[in-house]
C-alpha positions in Angstrom: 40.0 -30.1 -66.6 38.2 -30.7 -63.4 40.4 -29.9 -60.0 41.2 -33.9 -58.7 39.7 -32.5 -55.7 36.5 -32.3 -57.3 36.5 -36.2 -58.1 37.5 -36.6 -54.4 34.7 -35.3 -52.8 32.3 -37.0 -55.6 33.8 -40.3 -54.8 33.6 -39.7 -50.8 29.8 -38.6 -51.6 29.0 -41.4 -53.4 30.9 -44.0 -50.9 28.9 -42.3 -48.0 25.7 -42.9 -49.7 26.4 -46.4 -50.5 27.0 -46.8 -46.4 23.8 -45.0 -45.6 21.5 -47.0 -48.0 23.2 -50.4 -46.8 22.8 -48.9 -43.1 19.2 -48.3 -44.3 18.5 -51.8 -45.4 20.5 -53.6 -42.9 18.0 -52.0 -40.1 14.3 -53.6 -41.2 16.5 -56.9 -41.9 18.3 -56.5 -38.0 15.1 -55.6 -36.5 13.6 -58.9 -38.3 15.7 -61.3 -37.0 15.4 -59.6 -33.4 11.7 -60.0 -34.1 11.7 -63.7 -35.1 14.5 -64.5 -32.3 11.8 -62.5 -29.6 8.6 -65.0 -30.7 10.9 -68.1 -31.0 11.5 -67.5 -27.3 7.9 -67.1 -26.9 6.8 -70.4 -28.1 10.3 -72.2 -26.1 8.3 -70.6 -23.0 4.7 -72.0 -24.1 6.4 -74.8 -24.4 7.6 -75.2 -20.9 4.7 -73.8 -20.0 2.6 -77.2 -21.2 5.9 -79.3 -20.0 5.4 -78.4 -16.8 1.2 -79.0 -17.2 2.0 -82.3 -18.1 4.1 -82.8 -15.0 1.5 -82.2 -12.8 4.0 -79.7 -11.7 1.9 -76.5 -10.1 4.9 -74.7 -8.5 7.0 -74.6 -11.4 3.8 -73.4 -13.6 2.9 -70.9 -11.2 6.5 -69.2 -11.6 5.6 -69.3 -15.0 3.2 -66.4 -14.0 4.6 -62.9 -12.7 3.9 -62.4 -8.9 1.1 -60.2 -9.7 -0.1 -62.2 -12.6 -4.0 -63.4 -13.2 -5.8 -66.6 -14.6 -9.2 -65.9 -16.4 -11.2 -68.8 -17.1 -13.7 -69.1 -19.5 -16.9 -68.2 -16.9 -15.0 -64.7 -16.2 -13.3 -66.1 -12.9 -10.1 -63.9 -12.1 -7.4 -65.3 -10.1 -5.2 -63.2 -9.3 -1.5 -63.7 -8.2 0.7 -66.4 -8.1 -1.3 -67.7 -4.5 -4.2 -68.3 -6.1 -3.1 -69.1 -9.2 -1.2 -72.2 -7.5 -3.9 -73.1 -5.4 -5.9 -73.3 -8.3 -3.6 -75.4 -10.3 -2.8 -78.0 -7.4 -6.4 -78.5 -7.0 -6.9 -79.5 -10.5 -4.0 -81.6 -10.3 -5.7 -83.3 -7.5 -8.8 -83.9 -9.0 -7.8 -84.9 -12.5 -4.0 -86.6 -11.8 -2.9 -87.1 -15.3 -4.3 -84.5 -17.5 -2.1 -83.6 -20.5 -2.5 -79.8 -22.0 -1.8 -79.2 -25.6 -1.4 -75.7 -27.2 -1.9 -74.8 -30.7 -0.2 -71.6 -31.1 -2.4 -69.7 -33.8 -0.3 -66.2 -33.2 2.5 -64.2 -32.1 2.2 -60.3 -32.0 4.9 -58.5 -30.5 3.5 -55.0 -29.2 6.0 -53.1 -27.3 7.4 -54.6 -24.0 4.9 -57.7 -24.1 4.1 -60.8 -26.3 0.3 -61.5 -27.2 -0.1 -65.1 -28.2 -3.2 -66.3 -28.9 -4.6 -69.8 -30.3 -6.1 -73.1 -28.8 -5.3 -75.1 -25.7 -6.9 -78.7 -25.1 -6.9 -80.4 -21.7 -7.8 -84.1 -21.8 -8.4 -86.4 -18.7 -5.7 -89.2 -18.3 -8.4 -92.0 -19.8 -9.3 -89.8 -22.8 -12.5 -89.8 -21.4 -12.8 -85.9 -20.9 -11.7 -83.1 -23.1 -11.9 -79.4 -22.9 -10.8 -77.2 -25.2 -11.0 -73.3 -25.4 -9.6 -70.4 -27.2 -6.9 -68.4 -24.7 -5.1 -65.2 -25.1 -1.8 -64.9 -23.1 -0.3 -61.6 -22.9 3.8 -62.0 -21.9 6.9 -59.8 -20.8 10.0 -60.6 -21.1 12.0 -61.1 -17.8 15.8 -62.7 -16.8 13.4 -66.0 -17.1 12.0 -66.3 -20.0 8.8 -64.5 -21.4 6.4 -64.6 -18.4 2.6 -64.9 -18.6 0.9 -61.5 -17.0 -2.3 -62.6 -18.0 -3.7 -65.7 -19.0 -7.1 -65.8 -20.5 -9.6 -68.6 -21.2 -12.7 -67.8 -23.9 -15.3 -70.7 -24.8 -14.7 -72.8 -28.2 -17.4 -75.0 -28.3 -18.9 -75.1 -31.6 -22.6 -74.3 -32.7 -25.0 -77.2 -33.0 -25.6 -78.5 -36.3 -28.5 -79.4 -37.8 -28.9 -82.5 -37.0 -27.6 -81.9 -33.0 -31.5 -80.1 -32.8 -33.1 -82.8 -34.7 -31.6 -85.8 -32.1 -34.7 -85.6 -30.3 -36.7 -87.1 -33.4 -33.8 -89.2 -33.9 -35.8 -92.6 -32.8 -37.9 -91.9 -35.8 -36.2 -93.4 -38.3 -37.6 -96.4 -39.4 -40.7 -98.0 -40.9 -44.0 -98.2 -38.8 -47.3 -99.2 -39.8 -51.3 -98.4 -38.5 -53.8 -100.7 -39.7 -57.5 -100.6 -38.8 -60.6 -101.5 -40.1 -60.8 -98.5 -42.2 -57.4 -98.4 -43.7 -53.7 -98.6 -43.2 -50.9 -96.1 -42.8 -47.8 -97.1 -43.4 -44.6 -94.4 -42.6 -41.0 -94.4 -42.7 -38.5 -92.3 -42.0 -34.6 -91.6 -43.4 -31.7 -89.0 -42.7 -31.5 -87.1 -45.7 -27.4 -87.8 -47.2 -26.4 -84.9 -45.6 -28.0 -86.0 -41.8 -29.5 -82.2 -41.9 -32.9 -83.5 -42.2 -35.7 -86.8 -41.3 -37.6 -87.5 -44.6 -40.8 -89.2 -44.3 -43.3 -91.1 -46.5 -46.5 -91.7 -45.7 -49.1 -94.0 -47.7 -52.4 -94.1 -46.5 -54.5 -96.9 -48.1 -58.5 -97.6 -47.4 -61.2 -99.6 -49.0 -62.3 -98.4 -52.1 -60.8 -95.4 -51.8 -57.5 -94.2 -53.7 -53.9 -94.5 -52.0 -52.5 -91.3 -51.1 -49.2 -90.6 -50.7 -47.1 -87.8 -48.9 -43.5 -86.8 -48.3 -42.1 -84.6 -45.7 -39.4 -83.2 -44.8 -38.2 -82.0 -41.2 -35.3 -79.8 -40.3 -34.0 -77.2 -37.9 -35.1 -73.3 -38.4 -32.1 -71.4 -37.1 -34.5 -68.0 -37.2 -37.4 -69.4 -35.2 -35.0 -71.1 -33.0 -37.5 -74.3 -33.5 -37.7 -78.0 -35.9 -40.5 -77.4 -38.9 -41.8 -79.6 -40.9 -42.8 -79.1 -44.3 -45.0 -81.7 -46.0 -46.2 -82.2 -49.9 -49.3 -84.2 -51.1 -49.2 -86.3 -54.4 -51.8 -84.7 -55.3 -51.0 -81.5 -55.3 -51.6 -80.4 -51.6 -48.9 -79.2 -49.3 -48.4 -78.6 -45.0 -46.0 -76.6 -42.7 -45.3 -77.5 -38.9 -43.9 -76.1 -36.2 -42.8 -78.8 -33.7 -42.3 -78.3 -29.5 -41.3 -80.8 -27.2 -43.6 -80.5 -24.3 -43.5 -82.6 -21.3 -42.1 -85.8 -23.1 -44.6 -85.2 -26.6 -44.4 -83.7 -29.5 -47.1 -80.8 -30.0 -46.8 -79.8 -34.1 -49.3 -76.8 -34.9 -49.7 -77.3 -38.3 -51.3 -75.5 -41.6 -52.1 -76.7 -44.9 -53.2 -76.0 -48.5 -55.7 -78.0 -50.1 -55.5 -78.5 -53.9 -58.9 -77.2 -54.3 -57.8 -73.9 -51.9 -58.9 -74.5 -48.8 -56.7 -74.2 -45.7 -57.3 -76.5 -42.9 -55.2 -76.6 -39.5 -54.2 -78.7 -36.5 -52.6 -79.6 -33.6 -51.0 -83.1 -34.1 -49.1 -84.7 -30.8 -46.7 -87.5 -30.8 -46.5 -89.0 -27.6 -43.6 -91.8 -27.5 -43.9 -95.2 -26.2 -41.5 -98.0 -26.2 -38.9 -98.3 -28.9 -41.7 -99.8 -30.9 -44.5 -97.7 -30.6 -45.8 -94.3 -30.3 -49.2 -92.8 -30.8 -50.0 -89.5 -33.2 -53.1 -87.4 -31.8 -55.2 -85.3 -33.7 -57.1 -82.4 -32.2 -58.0 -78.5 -33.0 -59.3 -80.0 -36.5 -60.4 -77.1 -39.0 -61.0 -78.1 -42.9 -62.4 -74.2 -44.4 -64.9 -73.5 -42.5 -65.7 -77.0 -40.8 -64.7 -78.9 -37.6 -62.9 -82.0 -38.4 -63.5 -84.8 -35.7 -60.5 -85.8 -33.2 -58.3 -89.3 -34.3 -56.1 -90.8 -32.3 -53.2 -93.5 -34.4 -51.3 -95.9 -32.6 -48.0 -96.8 -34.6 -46.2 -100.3 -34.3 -42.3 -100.3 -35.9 -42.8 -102.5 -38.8 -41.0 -105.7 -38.4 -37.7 -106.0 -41.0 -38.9 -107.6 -44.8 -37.5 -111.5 -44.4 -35.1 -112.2 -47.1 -34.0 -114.9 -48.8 
């Protein structure tokens, strides 16, 4: 039989290792809640922060700051300490009485002594006329007074144009406009694809005893050549690419094509706008294989709207 002693000792053992794996566990969880308490009291002193925006209220913003504190906006403008910060702020609050400030906290990170929050803010003017919004980092210690900023810093937000942001230059396009002449009509119109990314155009050229042609085209924004190209297919077979510059109020296309029997050809074609019902498409630099192609020179009327019944 075992000495009672030796059941003693295994039950203090076992009781003390209990204690040290609950101490173990009881740490990360204690630590936690520190952790979540810390950012909760980061966000109570964003919160003030845009209160006190709202309030028009520069001195009790500017304490928001510590003494040696900066402002970066988004141009890289440093303004440091809480004179110049204030200064700052009251002349904003001058110029644009009203504005309202709204944060959209994306992130906490605790790193040592300081808070790094970082997310959105949007200042709107008191019409809702203006808005500006940028991404901001804010780096915070923790004082007797809250979490105070020590650096607050302003980054550019604005979105990339779209697509169709580089094609609102062509934008008056869209429509139906006609040519006639004594030697033929040309009739065009143009669409937003579904998607607005792109003008779609047809063309139908019709002349006297002569077969109507059709075309389509397409026109879009290259992102690579930083430029608007146009790509344009034949009915019967043939096919274009242009690349279109604005230059000094017209639009200069230097265009190639295919021919269906193989030849190239190449021009330059210039829209030059008029009034909201008319422009005028010049053709110059005319090379069909090996042969000079005279100059032509449309002028386009907007179609009137089909009467309906």
């Amino acid at each position: 039989m075992r000495n009672p002693m030796y059941y003693c000792l295994r039950a203090l053992s076992l009781t003390i290792a209990i204690l040290l794996l609950l101490a173990g566990l009881s740490r990360p969880i204690l630590a936690q809640n520190q952790d979540d308490a810390a950012i909760a009291s980061v966000r109570k002193s964003a919160e003030a922060s845009v209160k006190a925006f709202n309030a028009g209220k520069a001195d009790e913003l500017t304490e928001m700051f510590l003494p040696k504190g900066e402002l970066i906006d988004e141009e890289g403008t440093i303004y440091q300490g809480q004179r110049e910060i204030k200064d700052l702020l009251s002349g904003f609050f001058a110029k644009f009485p009203g504005a309202k400030l709204a944060l959209d906290i994306q992130s906490i990170r605790l790193v040592g002594p300081v808070a790094i929050e970082e997310g959105t803010r949007t200042i709107t003017t008191k019409d809702g006329a203006n808005k500006s919004q940028f991404r901001y980092l804010a780096i915070r210690t923790k004082t007797d007074s809250g979490w105070r900023i020590a650096s607050f810093r302003d980054f550019a937000d604005d979105p990339l144009p779209t697509p169709n942001d580089h094609l609102q230059p062509l934008a008056w396009l869209a429509g139906d406009w006609i040519n006639e002449g004594t030697d033929g009509k040309v009739a065009i119109s143009y669409r937003w694809s579904e998607d607005k990314n792109f003008l779609l155009g047809e063309f139908v050229v019709t002349s006297p005893g002569k077969p109507t042609t059709k075309s389509s085209q397409r026109i879009g924004w290259d992102p690579l050549a930083g430029k608007i190209r146009s790509w344009l297919f034949d009915a019967d077979g043939g096919f274009a690419e242009g690349c279109w510059t604005n230059v000094d109020g017209a639009i200069v296309i230097k265009s190639s094509s295919v021919n269906p029997d193989g030849t190239t050809a190449s021009a330059t074609m210039t829209i030059v706008p008029g009034d909201k019902d008319h422009f005028s498409i010049k053709g110059t630099e005319r090379i069909v294989g090996d042969s000079r192609e005279p100059d032509f020179d449309l002028k386009i009327t907007r179609r009137p709207p089909t009467a309906t019944k």
